[in-house]
PDBQT receptor file of N, H, CA, C and O in Angstrom, charges set to zero:
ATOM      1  N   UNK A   1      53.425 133.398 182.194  1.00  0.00    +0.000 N 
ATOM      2  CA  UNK A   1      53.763 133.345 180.794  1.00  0.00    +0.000 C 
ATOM      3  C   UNK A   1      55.270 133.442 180.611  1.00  0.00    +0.000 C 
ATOM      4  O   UNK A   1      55.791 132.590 179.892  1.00  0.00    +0.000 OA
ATOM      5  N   UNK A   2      56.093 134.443 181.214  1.00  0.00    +0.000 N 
ATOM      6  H   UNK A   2      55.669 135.135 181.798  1.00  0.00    +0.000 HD
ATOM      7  CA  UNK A   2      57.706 134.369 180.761  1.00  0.00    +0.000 C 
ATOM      8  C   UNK A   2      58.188 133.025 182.122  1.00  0.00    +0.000 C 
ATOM      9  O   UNK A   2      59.367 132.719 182.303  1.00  0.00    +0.000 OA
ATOM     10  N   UNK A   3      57.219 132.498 182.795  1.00  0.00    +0.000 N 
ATOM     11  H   UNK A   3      56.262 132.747 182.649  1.00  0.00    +0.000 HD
ATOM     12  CA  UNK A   3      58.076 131.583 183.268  1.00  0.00    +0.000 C 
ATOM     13  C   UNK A   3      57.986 130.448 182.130  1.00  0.00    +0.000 C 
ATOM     14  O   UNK A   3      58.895 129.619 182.175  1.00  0.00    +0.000 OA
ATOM     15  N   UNK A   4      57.135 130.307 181.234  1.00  0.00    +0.000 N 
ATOM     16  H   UNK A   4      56.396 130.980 181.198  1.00  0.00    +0.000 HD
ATOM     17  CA  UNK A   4      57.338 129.044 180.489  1.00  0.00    +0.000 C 
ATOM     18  C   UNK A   4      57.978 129.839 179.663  1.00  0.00    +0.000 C 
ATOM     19  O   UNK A   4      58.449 128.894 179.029  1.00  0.00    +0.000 OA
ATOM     20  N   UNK A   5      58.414 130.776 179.106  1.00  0.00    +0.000 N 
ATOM     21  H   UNK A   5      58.031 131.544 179.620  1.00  0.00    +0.000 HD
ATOM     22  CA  UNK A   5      59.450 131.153 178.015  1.00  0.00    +0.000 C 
ATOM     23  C   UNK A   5      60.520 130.949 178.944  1.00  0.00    +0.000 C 
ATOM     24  O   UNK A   5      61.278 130.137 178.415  1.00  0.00    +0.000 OA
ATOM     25  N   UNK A   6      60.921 131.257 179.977  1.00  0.00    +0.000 N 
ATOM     26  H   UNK A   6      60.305 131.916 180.407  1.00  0.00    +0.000 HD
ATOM     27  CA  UNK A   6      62.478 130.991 180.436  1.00  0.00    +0.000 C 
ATOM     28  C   UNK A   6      63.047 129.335 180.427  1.00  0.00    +0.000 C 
ATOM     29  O   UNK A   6      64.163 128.896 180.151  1.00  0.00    +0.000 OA
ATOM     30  N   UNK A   7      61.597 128.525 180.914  1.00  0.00    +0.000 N 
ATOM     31  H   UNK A   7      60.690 128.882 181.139  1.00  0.00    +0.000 HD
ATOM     32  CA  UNK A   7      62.274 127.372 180.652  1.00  0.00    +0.000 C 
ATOM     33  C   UNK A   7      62.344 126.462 179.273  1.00  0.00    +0.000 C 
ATOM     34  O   UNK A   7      63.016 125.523 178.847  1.00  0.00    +0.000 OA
ATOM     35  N   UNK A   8      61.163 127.367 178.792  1.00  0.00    +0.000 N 
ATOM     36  H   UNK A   8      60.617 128.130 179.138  1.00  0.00    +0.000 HD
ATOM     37  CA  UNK A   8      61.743 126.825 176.738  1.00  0.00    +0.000 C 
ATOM     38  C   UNK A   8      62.719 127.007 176.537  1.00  0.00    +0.000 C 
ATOM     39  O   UNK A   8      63.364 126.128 175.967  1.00  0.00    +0.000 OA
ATOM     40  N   UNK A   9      63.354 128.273 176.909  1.00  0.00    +0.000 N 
ATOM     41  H   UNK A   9      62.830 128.988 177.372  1.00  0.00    +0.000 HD
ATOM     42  CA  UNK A   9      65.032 129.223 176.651  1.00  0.00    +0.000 C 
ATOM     43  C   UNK A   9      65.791 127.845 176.698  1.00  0.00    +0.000 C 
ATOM     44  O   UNK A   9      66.168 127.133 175.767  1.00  0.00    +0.000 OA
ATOM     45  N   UNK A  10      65.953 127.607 178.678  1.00  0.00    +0.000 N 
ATOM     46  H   UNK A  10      65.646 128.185 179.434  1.00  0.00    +0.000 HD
ATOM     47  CA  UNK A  10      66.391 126.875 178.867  1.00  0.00    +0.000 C 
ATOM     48  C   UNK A  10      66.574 125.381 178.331  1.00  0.00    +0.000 C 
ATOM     49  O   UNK A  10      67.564 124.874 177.803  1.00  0.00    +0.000 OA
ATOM     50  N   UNK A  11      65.538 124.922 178.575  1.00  0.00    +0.000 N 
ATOM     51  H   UNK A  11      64.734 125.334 179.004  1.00  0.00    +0.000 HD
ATOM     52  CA  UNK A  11      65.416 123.467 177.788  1.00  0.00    +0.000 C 
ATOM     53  C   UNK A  11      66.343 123.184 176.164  1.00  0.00    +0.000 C 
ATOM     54  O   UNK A  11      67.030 122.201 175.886  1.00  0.00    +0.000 OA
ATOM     55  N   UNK A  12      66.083 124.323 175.352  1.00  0.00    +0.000 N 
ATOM     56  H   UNK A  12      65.525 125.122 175.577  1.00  0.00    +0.000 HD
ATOM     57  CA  UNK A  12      66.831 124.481 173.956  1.00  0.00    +0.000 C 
ATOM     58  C   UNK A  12      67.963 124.991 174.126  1.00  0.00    +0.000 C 
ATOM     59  O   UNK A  12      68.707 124.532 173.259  1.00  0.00    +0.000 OA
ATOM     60  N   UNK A  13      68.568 125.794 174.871  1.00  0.00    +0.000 N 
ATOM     61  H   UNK A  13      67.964 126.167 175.575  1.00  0.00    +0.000 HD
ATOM     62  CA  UNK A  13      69.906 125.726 175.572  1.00  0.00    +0.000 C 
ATOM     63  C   UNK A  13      70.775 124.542 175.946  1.00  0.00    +0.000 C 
ATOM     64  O   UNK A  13      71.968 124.498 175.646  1.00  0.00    +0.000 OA
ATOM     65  N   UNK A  14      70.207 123.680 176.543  1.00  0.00    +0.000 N 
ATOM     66  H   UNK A  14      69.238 123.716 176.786  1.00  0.00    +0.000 HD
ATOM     67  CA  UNK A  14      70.770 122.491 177.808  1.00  0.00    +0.000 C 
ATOM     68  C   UNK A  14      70.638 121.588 176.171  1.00  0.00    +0.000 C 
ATOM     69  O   UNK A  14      71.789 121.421 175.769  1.00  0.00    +0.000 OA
ATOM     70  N   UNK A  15      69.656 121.018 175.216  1.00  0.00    +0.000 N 
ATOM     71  H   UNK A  15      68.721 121.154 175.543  1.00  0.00    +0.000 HD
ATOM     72  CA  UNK A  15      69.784 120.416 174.187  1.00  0.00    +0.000 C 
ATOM     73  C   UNK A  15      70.803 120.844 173.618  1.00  0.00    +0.000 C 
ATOM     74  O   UNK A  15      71.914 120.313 173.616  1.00  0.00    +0.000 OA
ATOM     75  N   UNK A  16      70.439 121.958 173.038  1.00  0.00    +0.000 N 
ATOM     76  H   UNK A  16      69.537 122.389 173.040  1.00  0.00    +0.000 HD
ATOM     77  CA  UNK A  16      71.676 122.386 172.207  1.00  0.00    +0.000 C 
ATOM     78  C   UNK A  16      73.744 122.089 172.666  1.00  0.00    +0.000 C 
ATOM     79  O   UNK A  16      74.682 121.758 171.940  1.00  0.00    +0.000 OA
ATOM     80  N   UNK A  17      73.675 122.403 174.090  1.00  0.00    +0.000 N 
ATOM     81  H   UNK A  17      72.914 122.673 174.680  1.00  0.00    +0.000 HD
ATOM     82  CA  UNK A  17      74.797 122.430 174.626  1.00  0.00    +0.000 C 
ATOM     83  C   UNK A  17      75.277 120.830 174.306  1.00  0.00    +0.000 C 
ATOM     84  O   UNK A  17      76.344 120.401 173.867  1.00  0.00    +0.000 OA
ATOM     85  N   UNK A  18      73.892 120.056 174.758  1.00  0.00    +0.000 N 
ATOM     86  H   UNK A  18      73.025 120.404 175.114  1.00  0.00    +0.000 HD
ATOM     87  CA  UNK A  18      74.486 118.514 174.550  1.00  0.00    +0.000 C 
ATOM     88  C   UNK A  18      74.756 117.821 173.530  1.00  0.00    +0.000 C 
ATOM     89  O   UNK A  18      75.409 116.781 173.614  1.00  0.00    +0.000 OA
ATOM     90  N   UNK A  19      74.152 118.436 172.069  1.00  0.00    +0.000 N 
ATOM     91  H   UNK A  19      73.621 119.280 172.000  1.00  0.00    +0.000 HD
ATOM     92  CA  UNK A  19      74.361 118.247 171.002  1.00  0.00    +0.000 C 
ATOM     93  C   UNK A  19      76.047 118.416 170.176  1.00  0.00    +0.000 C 
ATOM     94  O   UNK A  19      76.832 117.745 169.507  1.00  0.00    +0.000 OA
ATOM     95  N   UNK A  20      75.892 119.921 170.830  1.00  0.00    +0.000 N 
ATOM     96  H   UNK A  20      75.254 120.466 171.374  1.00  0.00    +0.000 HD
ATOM     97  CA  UNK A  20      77.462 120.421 170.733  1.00  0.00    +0.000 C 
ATOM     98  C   UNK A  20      78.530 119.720 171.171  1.00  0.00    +0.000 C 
ATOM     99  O   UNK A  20      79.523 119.590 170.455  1.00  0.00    +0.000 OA
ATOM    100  N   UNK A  21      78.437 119.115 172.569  1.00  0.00    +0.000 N 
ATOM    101  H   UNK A  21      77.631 119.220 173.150  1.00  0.00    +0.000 HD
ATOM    102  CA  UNK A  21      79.452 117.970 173.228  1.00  0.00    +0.000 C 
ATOM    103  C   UNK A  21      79.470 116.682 172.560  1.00  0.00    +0.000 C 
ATOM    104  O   UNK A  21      80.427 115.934 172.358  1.00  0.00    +0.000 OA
ATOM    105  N   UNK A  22      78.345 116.562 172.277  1.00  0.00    +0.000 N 
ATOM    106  H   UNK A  22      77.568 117.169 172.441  1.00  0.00    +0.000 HD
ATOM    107  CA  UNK A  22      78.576 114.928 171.259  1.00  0.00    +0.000 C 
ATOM    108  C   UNK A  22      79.213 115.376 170.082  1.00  0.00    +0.000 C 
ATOM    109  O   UNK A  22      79.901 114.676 169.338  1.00  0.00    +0.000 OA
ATOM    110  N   UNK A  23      79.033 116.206 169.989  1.00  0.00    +0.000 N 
ATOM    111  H   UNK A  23      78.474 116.774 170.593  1.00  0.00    +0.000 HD
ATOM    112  CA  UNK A  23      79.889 116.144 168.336  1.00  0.00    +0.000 C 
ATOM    113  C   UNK A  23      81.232 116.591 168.385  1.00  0.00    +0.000 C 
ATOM    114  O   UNK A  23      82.055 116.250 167.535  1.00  0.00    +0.000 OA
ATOM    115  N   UNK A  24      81.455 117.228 169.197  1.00  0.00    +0.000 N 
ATOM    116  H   UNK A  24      80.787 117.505 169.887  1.00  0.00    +0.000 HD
ATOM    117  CA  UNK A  24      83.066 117.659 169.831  1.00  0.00    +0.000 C 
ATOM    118  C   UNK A  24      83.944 116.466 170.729  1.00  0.00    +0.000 C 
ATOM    119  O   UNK A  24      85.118 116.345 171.078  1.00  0.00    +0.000 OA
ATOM    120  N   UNK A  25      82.738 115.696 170.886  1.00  0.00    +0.000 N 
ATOM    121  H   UNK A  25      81.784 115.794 170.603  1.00  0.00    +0.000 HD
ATOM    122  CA  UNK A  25      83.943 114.458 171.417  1.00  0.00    +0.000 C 
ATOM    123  C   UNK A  25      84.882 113.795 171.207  1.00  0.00    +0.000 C 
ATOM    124  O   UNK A  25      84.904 113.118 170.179  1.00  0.00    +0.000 OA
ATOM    125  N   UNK A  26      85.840 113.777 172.009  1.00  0.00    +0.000 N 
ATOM    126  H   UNK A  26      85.823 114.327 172.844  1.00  0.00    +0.000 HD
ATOM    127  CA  UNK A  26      87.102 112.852 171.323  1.00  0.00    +0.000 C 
ATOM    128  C   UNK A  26      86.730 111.592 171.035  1.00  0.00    +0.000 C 
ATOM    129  O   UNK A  26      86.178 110.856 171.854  1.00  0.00    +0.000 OA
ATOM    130  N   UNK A  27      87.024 111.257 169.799  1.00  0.00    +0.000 N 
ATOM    131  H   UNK A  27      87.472 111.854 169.134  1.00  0.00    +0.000 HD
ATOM    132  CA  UNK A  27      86.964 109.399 169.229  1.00  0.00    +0.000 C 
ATOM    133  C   UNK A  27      87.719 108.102 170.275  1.00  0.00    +0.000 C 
ATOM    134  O   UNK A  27      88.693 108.248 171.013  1.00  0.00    +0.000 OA
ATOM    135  N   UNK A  28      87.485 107.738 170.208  1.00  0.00    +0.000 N 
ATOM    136  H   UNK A  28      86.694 107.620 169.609  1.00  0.00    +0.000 HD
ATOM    137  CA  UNK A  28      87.724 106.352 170.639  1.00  0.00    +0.000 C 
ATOM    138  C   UNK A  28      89.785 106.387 170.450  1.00  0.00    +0.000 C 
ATOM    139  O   UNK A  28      90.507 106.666 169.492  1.00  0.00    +0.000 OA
ATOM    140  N   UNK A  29      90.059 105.990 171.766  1.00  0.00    +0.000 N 
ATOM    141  H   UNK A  29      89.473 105.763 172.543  1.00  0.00    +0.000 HD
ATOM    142  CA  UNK A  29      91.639 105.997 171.757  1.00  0.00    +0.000 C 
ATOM    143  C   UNK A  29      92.424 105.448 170.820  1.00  0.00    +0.000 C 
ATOM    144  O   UNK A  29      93.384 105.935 170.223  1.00  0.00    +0.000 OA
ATOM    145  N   UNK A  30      91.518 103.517 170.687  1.00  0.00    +0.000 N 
ATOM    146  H   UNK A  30      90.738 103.122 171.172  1.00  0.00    +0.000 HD
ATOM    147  CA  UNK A  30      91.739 102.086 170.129  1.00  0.00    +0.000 C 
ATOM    148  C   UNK A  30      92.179 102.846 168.323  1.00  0.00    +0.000 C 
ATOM    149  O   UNK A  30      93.170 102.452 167.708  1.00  0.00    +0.000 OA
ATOM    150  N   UNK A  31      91.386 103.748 167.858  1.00  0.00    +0.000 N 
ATOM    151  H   UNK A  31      90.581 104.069 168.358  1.00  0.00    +0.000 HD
ATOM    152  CA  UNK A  31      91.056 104.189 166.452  1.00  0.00    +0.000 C 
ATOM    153  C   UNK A  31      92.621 104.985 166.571  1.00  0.00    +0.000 C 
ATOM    154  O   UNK A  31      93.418 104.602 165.715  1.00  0.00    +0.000 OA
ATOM    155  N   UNK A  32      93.136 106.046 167.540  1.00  0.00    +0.000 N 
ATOM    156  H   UNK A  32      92.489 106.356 168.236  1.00  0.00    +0.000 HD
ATOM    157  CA  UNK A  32      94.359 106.565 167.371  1.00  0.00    +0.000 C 
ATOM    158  C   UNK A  32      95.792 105.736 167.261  1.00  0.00    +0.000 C 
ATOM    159  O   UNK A  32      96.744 106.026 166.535  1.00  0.00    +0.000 OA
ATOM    160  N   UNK A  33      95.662 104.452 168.328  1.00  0.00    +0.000 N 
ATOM    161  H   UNK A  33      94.889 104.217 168.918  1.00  0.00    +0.000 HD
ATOM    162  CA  UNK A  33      96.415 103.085 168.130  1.00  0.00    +0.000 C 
ATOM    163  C   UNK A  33      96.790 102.694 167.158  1.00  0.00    +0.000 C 
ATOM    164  O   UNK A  33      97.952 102.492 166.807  1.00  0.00    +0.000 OA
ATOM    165  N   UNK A  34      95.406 102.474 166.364  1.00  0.00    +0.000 N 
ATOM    166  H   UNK A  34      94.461 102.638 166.649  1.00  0.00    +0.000 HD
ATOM    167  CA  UNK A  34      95.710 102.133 164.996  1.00  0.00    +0.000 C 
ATOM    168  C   UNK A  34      96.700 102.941 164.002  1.00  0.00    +0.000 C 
ATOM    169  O   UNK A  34      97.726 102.594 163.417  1.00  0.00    +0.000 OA
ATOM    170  N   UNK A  35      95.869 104.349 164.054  1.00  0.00    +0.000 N 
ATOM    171  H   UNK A  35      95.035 104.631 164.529  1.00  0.00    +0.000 HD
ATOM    172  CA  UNK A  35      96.454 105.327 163.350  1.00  0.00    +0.000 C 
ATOM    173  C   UNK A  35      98.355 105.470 163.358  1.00  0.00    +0.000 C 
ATOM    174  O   UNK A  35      99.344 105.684 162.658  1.00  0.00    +0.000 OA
ATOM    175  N   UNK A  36      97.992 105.238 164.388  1.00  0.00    +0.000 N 
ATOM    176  H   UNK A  36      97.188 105.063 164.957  1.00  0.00    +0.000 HD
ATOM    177  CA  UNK A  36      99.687 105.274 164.841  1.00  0.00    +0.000 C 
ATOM    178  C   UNK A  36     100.444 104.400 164.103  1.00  0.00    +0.000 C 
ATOM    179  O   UNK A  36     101.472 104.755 163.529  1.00  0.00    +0.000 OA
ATOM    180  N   UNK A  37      99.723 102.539 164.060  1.00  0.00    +0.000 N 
ATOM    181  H   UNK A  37      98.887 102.250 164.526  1.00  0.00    +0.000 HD
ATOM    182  CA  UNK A  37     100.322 101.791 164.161  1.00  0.00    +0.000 C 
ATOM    183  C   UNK A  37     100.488 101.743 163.189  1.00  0.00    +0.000 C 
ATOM    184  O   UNK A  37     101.493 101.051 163.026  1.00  0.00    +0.000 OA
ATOM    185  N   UNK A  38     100.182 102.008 162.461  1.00  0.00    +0.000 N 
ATOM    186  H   UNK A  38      99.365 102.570 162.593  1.00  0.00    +0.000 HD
ATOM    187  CA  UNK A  38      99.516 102.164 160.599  1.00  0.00    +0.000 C 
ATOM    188  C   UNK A  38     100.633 103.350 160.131  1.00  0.00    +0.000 C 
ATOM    189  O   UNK A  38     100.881 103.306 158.926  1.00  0.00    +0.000 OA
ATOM    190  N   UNK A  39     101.114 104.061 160.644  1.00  0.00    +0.000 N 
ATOM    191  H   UNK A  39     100.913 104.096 161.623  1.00  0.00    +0.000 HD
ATOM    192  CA  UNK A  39     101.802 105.021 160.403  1.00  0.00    +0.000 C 
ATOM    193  C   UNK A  39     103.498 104.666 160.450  1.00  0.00    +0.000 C 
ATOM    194  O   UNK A  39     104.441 104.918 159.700  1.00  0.00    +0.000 OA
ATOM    195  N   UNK A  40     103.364 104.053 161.549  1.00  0.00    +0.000 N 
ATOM    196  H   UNK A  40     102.598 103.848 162.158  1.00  0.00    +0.000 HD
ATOM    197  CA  UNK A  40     104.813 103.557 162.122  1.00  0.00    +0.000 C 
ATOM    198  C   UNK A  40     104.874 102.215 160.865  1.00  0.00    +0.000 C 
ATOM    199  O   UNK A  40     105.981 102.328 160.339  1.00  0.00    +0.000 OA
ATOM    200  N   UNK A  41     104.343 101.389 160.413  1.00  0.00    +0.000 N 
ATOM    201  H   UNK A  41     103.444 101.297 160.840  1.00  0.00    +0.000 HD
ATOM    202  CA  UNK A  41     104.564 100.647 159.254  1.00  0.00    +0.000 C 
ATOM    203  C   UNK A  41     104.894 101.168 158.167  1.00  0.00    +0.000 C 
ATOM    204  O   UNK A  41     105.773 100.777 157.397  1.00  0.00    +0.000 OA
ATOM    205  N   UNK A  42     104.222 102.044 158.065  1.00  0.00    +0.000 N 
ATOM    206  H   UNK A  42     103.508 102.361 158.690  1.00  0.00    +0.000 HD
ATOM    207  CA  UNK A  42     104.395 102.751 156.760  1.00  0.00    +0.000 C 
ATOM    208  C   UNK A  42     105.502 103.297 156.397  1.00  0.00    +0.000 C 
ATOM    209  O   UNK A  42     106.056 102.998 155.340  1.00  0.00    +0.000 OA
ATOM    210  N   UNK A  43     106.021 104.283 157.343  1.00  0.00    +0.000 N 
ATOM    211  H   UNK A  43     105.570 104.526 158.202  1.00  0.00    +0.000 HD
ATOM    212  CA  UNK A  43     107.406 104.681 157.652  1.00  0.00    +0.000 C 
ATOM    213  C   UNK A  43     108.470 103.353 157.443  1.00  0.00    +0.000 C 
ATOM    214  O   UNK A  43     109.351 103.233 156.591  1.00  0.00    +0.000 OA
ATOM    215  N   UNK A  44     108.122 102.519 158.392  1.00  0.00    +0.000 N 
ATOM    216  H   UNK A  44     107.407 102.616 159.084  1.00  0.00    +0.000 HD
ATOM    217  CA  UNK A  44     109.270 101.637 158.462  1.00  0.00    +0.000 C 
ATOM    218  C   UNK A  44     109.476 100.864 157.033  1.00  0.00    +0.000 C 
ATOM    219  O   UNK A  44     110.567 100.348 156.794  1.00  0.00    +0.000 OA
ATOM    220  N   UNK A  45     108.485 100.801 156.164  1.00  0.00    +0.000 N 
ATOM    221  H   UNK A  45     107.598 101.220 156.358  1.00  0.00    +0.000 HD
ATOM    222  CA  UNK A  45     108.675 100.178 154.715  1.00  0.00    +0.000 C 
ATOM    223  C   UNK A  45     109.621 101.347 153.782  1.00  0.00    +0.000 C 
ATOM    224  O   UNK A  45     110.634 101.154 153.109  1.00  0.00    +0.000 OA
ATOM    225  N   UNK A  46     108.809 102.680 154.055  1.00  0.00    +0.000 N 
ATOM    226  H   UNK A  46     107.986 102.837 154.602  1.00  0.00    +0.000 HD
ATOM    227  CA  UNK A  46     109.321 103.795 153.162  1.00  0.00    +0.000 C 
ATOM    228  C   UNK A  46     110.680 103.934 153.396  1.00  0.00    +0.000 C 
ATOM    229  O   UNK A  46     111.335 104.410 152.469  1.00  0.00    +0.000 OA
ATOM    230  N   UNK A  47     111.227 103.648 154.359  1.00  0.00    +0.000 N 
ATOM    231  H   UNK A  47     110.695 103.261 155.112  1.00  0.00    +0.000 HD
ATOM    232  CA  UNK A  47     113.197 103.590 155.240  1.00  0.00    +0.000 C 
ATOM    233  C   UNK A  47     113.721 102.232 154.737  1.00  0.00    +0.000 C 
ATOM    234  O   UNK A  47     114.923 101.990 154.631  1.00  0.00    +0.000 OA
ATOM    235  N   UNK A  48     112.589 101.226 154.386  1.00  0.00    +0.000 N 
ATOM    236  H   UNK A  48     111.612 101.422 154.471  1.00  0.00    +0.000 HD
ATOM    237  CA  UNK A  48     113.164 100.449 154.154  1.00  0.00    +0.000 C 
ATOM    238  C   UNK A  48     113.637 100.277 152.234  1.00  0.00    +0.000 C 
ATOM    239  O   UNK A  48     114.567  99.670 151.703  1.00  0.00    +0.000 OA
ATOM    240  N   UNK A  49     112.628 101.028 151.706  1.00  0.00    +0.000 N 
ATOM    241  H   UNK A  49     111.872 101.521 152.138  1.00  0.00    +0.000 HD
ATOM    242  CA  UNK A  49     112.746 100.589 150.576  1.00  0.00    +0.000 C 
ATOM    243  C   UNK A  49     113.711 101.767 149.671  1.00  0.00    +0.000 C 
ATOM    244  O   UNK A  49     114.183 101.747 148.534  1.00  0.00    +0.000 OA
ATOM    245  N   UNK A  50     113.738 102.847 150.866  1.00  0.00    +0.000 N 
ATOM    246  H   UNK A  50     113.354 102.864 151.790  1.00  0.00    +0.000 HD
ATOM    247  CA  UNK A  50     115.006 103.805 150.527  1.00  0.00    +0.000 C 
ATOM    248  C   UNK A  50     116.310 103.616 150.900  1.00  0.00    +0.000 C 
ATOM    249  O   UNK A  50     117.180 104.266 150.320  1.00  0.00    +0.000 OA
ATOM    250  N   UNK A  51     116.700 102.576 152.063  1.00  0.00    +0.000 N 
ATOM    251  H   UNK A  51     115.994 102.049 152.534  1.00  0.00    +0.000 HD
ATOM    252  CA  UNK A  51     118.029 101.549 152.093  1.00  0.00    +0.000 C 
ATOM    253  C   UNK A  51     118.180 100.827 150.923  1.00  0.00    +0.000 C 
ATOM    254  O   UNK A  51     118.934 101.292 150.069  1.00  0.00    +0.000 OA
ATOM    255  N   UNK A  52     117.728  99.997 150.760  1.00  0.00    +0.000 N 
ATOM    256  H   UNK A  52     117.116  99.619 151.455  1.00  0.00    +0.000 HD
ATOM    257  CA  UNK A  52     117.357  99.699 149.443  1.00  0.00    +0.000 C 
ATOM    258  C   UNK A  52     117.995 100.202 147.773  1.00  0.00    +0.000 C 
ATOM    259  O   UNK A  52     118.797  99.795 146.932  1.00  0.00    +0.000 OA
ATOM    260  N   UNK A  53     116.866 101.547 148.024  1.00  0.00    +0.000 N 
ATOM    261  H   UNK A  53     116.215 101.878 148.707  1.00  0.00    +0.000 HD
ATOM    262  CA  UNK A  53     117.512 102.226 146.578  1.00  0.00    +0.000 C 
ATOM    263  C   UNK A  53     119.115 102.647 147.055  1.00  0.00    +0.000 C 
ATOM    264  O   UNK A  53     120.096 102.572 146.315  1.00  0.00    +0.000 OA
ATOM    265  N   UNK A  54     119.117 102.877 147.771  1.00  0.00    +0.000 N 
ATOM    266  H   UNK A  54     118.320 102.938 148.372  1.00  0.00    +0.000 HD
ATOM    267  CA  UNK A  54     120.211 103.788 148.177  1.00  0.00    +0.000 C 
ATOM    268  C   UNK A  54     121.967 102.580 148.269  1.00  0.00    +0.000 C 
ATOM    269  O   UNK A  54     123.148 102.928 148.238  1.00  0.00    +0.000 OA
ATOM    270  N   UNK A  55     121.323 101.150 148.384  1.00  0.00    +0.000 N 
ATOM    271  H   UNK A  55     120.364 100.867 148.409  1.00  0.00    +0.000 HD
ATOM    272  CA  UNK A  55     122.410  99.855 148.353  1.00  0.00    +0.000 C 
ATOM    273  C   UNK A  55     122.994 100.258 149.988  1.00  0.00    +0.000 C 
ATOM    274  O   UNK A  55     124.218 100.310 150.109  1.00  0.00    +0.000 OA
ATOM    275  N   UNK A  56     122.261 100.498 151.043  1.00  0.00    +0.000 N 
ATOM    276  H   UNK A  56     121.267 100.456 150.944  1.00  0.00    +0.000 HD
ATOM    277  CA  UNK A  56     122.640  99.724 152.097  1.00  0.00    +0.000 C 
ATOM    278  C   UNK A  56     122.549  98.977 152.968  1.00  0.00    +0.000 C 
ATOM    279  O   UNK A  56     123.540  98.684 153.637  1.00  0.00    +0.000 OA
TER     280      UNK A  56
């Protein structure tokens, strides 16, 4: 009898743990690329359109 409770324990342990890792996973690199790239534009308009105000 507590050998099938140790491996219920277990079994909902080892799920649980794997549940936890999928959801803690790091995203996809390609998605940070973007982020970046998307960022670095953005910047480079906002510098640009403050040369700009600024007349240089």
């Amino acid at each position: 009898m507590k050998e099938h409770e140790f491996v219920k324990g277990m079994t909902m342990g080892v799920v649980a743990g794997a549940a936890l890792s999928a959801v803690m996973m790091p995203r996809k690199k390609s998605s940070m690329k973007k982020t970046a790239g998307k960022a670095m534009k953005t910047v480079g308009q906002v510098m640009e359109n403050l040369s700009d105000e600024m007349g240089f």
